[in-house]
C-alpha positions in Angstrom: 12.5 15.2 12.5 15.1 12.8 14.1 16.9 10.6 11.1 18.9 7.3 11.4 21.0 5.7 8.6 20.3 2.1 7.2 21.9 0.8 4.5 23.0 4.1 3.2 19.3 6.0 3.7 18.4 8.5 6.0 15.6 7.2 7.6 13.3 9.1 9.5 12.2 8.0 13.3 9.3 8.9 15.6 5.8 8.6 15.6 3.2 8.5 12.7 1.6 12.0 13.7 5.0 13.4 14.4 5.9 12.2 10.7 2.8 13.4 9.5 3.0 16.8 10.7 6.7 17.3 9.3 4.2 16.4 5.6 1.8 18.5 6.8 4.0 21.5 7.4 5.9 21.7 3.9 2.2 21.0 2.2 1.0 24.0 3.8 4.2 26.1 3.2 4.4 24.8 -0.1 7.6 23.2 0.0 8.2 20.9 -2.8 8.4 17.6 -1.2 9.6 13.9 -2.8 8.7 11.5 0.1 9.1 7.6 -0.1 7.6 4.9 2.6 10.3 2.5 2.7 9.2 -1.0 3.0 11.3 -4.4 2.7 11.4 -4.3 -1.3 12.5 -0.3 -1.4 15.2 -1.1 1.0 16.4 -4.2 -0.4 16.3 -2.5 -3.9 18.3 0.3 -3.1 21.2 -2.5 -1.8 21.7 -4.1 -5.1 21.1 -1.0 -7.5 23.4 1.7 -6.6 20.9 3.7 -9.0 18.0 3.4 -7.3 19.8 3.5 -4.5 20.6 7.4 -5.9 16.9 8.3 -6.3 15.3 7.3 -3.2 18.5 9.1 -1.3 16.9 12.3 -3.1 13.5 12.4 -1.0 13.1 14.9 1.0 11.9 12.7 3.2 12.1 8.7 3.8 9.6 6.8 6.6 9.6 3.1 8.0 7.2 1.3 6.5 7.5 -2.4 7.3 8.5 -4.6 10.4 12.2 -5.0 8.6 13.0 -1.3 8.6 11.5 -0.8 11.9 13.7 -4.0 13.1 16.4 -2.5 11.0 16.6 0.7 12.9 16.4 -1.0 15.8 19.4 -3.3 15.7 21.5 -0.4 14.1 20.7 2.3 16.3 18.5 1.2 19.7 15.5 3.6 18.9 12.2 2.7 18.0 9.8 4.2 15.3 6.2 3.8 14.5 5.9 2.3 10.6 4.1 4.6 8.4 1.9 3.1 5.5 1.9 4.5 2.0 -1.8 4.2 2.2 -2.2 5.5 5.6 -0.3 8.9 5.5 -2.0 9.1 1.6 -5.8 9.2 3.5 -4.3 11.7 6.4 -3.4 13.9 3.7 -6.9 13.6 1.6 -8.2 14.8 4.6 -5.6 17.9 4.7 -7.0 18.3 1.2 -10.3 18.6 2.0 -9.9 20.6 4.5 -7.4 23.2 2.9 -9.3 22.9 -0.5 -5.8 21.4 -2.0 -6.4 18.7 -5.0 -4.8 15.6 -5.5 -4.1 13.7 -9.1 -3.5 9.5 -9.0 -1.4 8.2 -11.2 -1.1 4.1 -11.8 -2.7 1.2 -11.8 -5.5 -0.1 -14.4 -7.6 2.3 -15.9 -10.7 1.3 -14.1 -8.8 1.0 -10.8 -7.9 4.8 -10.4 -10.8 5.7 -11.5 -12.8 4.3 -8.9 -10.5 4.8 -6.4 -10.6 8.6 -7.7 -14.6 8.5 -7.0 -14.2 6.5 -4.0 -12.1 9.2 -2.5 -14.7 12.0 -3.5 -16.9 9.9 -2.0 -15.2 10.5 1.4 -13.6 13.7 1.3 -15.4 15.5 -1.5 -14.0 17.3 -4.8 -10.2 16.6 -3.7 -9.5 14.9 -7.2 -7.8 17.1 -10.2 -7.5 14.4 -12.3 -6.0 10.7 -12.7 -4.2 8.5 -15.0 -3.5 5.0 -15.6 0.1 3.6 -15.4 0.3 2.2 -18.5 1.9 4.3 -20.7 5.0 4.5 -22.6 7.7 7.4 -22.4 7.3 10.3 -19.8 3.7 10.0 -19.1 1.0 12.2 -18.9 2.8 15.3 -17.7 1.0 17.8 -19.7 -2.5 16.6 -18.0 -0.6 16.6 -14.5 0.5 20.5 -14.8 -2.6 21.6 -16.0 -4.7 20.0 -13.8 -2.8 22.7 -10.6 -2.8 19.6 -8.4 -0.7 19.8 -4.9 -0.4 16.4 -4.2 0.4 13.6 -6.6 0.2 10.3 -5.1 2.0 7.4 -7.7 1.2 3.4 -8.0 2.9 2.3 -9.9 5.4 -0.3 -7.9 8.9 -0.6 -6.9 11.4 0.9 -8.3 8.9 2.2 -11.4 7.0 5.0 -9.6 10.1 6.5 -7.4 12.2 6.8 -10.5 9.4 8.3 -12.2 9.2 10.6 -9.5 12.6 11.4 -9.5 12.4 12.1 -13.3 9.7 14.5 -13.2 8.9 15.8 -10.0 10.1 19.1 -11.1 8.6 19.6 -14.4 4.9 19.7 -12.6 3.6 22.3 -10.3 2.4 19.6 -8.0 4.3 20.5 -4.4 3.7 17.1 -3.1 4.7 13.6 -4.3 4.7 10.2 -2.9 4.4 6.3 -4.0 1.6 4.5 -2.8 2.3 0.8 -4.4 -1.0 -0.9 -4.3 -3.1 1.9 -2.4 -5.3 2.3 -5.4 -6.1 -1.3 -5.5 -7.2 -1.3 -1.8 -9.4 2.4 -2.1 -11.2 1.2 -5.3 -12.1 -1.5 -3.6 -10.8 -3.8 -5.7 -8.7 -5.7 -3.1 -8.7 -5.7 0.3 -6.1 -4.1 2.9 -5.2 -6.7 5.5 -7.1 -7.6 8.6 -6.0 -6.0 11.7 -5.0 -9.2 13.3 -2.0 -9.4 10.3 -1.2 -5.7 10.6 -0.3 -6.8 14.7 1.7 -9.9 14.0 4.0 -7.5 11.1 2.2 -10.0 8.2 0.4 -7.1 6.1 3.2 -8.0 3.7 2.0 -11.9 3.6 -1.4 -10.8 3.1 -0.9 -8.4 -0.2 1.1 -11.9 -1.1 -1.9 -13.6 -0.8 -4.5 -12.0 -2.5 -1.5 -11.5 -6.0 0.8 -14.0 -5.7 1.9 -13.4 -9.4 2.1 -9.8 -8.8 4.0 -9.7 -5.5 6.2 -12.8 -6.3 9.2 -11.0 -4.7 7.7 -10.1 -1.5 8.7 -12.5 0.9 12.0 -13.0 -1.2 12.4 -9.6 -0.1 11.5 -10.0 3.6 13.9 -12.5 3.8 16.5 -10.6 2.5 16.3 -7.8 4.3 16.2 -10.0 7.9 19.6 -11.3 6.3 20.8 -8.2 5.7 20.0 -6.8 8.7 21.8 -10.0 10.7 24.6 -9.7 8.0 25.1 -6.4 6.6 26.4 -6.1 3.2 29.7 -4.0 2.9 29.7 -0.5 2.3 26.6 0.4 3.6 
């Protein structure tokens, strides 16, 4: 898999399936695997907190996810890149589940949000869930119920820069092989919200949609969008 640097992340380029089998591989060969979809706020994040910065630079892997990042690499490097959804390479890999009896633990959100996004995702692909957990809690989290549950894949929504640093934390203390933050997936597979319309995935507005339906929640999202254009017209020293 081809990888670009922006603002000091490796970045990888290429096509969704191409990105997707890269996942699929190390799944299936059981490669422990930290992978972050990079959208406007991850990006912009990682520029003002060197810290952060630190622990999304240790995924294994890092995809496009967002018009900005795909402009981004772009403008920096003249090659061009399909995004790649949280949410979208979560549901490719439920279906890898299913069909190589793996199981998947949630973790985030309200308690009554992963728990019917949990059912919801039986629903479709059958007895893929080990277990799930809300994402309010204080100190380390439930990582006893996470290791005994034997899941592969952990999928985490818990927001930026919360569920990468928890990640990064304690990836390794759980025999999970797979783990990845989804942001608001859960809210859009329970059903709770809704993912945007096509017509706002083609004009690159998915990310004024989400704004939309929680302005209190994604307050920072168009700051964000905006900052990241800026940064990629100006970009900020050192990186």
């Amino acid at each position: 898999m081809e990888k670009v640097e922006i603002f000091g992340l490796p970045v990888s380029v290429g096509t969704f399936d191409e990105m997707f089998s890269e996942i699929r591989d190390r799944v299936l060969q059981r490669k422990k695997t930290f992978v972050v979809t990079a959208n406007a706020t991850i990006v912009v994040t990682t520029i003002e907190s060197p810290e952060y910065r630190k622990v999304v630079r240790s995924a294994d892997l890092i995809l496009p996810d967002g018009f900005g990042v795909i402009l981004a690499i772009k403008r920096f490097h003249r090659k061009t890149s399909e995004r790649v959804t949280g949410i979208d390479m979560m549901l490719r890999l439920c279906e890898v589940a299913a069909k190589e009896k793996l199981k998947v633990f949630l973790l985030g959100s309200k308690p009554e949000v992963v728990e019917k996004a949990a059912k919801n995702l039986e629903k479709t692909y059958g007895s893929i869930i080990a277990g799930y957990h809300h994402g309010y809690f204080n100190g380390d989290g439930p990582i006893e119920l996470i290791s005994s549950s034997r899941a592969d894949l952990l999928f985490v929504g818990m927001g930026v820069p919360k569920q990468e640093t928890w990640i990064h934390k304690h990836f390794q203390k759980v025999p999970a092989i797979f783990a990845m933050g989804v942001g608001g997936s859960f809210d859009v597979i329970s059903g709770y919200k809704r993912r945007a319309p096509k017509i706002f995935q083609d004009l690159k507005l998915e990310w004024l949609y989400r704004y939309l339906q929680s302005p209190r929640q994604k307050k920072n999202v168009p700051r964000d969008v905006a900052k990241l254009l800026w940064y990629i017209v100006k970009p900020p020293r050192g990186l």
